[in-house]
C-alpha positions in Angstrom: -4.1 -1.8 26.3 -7.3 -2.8 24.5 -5.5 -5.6 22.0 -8.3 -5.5 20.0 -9.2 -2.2 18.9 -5.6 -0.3 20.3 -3.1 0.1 17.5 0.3 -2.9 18.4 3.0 -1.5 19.7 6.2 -1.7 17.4 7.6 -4.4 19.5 4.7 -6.8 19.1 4.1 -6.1 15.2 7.5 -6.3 14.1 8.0 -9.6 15.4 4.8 -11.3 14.0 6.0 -9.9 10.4 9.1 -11.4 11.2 7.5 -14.3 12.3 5.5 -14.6 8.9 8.8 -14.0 6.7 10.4 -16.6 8.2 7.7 -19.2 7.6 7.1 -17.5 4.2 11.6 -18.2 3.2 10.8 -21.3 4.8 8.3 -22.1 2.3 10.2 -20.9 -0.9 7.3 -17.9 -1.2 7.6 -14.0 -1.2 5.7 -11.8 0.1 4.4 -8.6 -2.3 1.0 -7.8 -3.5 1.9 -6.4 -6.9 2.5 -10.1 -8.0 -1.4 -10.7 -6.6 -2.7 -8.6 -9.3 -0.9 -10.3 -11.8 -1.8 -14.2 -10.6 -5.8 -12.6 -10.7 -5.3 -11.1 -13.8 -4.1 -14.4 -15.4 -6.9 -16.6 -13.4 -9.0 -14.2 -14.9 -8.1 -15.1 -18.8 -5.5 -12.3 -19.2 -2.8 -14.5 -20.6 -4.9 -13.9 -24.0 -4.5 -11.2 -24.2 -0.8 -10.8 -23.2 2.1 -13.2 -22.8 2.9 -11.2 -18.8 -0.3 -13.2 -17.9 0.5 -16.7 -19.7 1.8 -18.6 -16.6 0.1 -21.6 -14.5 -1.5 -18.8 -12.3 -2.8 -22.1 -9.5 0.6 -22.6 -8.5 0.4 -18.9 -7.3 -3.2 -19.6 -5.5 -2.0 -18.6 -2.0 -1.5 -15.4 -3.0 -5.0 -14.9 -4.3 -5.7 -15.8 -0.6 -3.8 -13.1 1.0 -5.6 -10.4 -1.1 -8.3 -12.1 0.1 -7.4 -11.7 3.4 -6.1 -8.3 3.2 -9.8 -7.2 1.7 -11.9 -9.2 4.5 -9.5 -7.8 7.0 -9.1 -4.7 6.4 -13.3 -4.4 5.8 -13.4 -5.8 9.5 -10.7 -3.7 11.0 -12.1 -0.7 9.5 -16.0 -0.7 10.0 -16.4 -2.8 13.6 -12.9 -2.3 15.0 -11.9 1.3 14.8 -12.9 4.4 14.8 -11.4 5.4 12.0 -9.1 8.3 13.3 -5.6 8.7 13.5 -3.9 10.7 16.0 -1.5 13.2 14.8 1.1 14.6 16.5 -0.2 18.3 16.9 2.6 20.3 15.0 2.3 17.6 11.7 -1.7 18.7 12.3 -0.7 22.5 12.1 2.0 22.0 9.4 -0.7 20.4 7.3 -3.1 23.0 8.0 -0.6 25.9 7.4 1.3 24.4 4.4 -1.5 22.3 2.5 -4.9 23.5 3.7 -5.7 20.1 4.9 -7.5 21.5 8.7 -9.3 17.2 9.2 -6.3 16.1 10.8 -7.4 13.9 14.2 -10.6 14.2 12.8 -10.4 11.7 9.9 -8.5 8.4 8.8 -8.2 10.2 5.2 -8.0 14.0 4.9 -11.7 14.7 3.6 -10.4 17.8 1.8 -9.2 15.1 -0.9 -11.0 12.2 -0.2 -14.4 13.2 0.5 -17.3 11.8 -2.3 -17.7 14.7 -3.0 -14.1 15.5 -3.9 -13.1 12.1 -5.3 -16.1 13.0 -7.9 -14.5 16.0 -9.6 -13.2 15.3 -13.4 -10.0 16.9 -11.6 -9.3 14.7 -9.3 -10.7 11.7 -10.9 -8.1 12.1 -13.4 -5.1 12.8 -10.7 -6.3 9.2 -9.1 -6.0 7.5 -12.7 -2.5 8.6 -13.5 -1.2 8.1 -10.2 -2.7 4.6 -10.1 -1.3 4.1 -13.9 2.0 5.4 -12.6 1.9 3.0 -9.0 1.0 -0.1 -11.3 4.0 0.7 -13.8 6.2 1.8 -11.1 5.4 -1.5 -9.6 6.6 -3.8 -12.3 9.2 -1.6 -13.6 11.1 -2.1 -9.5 10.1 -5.8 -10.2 7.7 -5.4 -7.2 5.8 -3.7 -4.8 6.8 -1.6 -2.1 5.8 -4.0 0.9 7.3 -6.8 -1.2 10.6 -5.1 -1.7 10.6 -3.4 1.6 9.5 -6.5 3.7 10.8 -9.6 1.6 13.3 -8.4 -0.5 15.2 -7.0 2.3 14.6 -9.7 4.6 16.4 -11.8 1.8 19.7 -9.0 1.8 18.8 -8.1 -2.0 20.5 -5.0 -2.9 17.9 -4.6 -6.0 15.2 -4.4 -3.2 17.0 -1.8 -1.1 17.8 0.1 -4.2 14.1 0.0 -4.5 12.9 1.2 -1.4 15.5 4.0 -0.8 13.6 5.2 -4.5 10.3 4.6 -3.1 11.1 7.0 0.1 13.0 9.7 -2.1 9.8 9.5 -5.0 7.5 10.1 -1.8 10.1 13.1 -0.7 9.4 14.9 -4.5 5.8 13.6 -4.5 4.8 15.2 -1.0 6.9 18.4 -1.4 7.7 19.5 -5.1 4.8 17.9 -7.1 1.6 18.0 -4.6 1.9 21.6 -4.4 1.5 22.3 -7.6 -1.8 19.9 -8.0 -3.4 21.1 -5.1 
């Protein structure tokens, strides 16, 4: 295993994020990055504009950190540590290509038949990407967080609001992927 550039095993990754939510409960903080968008949108003057934003937005600097992090990362990871392919189980790669015309699978990290430049430019699909991210960024506050932060913190903490949460997340992915996409694409 190249423990670089290799994708971690299960058993290794799930026991660092474990490792980090203990040290984050230890610490009083939760983990989510919703919340992030909310501490830069108030560092950023927002609490003019609405009282959501009107909160002392330094006591909340580490979490401007972990976007931070999560940007410089994820840059690195993705332009000098991968490839950027995933490997697809071969029948998902024929489903997708039978049942969504999407043939780039193991040949791409995105599908290119949405996310290509020259895709992402139609008025079409420029428009799909604005509602669904107006309907994340709702979603988001309306569940009180995001999904990693109610699927990793919230139920590390036992909430039952966080597992009501996440069971909605997986069944709005279930409509999303077979009822709704379908009819957009």
């Amino acid at each position: 295993m190249n423990l670089i550039y290799d994708p971690w095993p299960w058993y290794i990754g799930g026991p660092l994020i474990a490792l980090v939510m203990f040290m984050l409960l230890y610490l009083g903080k939760q983990f989510g990055m919703s919340s992030n968008l909310r501490t830069a949108c108030s560092a950023l003057g927002a609490g003019k504009a609405a009282d959501f934003f009107k909160f002392d937005w330094r006591t909340q600097r580490w979490n401007l950190i972990v976007v931070l992090g999560a940007i410089i990362g994820g840059f690195i990871a993705s332009n000098f540590m991968s490839d950027n392919i995933v490997s697809i189980n071969p029948e998902v790669a024929q489903q997708l290509a039978d049942d969504y015309n999407i043939t780039s699978a193991n040949e791409a990290y995105l599908p290119t038949e949405i996310f290509s430049m020259e895709n992402i430019s139609q008025p079409k699909n420029i428009l799909i990407l604005l509602i669904g991210g107006l309907l994340v960024g709702f979603g988001a506050r309306y569940a009180g967080g995001c999904t990693s932060g109610h699927a990793i913190s919230g139920l590390s903490n036992l909430q039952l609001p966080s597992l009501i949460a996440v069971v909605g997340f997986f069944i709005g992915g279930l409509v999303m992927i077979h009822l709704i996409y379908p009819l957009i694409f």
